[in-house]
C-alpha positions in Angstrom: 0.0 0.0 0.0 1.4 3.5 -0.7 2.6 5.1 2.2 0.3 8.4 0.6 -2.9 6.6 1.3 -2.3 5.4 4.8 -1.0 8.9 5.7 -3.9 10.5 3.7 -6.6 8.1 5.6 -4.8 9.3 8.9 -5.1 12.9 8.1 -8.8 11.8 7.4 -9.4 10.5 10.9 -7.6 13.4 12.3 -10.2 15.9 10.5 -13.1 13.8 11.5 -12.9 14.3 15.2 -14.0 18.0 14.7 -18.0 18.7 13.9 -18.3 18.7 10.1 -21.3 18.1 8.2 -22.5 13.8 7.6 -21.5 13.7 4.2 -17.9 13.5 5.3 -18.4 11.4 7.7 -19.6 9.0 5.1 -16.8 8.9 3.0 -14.6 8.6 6.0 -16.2 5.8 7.1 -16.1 4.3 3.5 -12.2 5.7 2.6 -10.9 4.2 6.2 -12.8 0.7 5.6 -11.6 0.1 2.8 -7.6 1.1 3.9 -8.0 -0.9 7.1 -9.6 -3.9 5.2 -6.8 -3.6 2.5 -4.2 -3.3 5.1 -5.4 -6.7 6.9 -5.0 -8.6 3.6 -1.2 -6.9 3.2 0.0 -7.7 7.0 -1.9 -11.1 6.4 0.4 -11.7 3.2 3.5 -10.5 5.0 2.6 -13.2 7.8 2.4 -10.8 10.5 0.2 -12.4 13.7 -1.7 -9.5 15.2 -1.8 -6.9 12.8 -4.8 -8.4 10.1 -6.9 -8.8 13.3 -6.5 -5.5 14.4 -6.8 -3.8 11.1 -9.9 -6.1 10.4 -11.8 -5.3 13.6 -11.2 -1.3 12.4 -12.4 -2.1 9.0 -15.0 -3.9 11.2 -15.7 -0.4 12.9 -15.8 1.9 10.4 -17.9 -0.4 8.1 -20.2 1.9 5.9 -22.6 -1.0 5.5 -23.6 -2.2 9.0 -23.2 1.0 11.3 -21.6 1.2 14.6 -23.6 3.6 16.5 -21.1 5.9 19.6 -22.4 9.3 20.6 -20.2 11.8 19.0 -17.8 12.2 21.5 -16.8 8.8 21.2 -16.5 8.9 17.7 -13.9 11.8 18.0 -11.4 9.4 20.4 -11.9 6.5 18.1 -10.9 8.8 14.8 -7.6 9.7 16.6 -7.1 6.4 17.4 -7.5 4.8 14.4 -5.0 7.9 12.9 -2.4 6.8 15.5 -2.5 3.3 14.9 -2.3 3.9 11.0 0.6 6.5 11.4 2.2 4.2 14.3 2.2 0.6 12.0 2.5 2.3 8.4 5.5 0.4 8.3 4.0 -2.8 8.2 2.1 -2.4 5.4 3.9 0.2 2.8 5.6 -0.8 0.1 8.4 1.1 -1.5 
C-alpha cells in the first residue's frame, strides 16, 4: 500500500474528530474501511500475527454497511485512534 494513502486516511481520521457536516463522515467511514480492510490482507500476506486482526476489527468499525452507533464524542477518540494506529504501523504495510 502506498505510504500516501495510509497517511492521507490518517489525516482523514484526524479531521473527522471536529464537527463537520455527515457527508464526510460517510466517505470517511467508507475511505478508512476500505484502507483498514486492504491493510489486513497486506499484514496477512506478510505473515504478521496481530496486525490483520486488528486492522480487520477497524475495518469492522468503520464499516459503511452495518453501522456502529457511539455518541459523537466517542467517535472523535476513536478517529484519533485509528489515525495513530495507521501513522504508528505504516511500516508494516507500505511498500516502496
Amino acid at each position: 500500500m502506498p505510504a500516501a494513502v495510509i497517511y492521507v486516511c490518517a489525516a482523514m481520521l484526524f479531521v473527522g474528530a471536529a464537527p463537520l457536516p455527515y457527508g464526510y463522515y460517510m466517505l470517511l467511514r467508507l475511505v478508512v474501511c476500505g484502507v483498514f480492510a486492504f491493510a489486513a490482507f497486506v499484514a496477512f500476506d506478510r505473515k504478521s500475527k496481530v496486525l490483520p486482526w486488528v486492522y480487520g476489527f477497524m475495518a469492522l468499525v468503520f464499516n459503511p454497511f452495518v453501522k456502529i452507533h457511539f455518541p459523537k464524542e466517542m467517535w472523535a477518540v476513536v478517529d484519533v485512534a485509528a489515525g495513530v494506529l495507521l501513522v504508528a504501523t505504516a511500516k508494516a504495510v507500505k511498500t516502496n
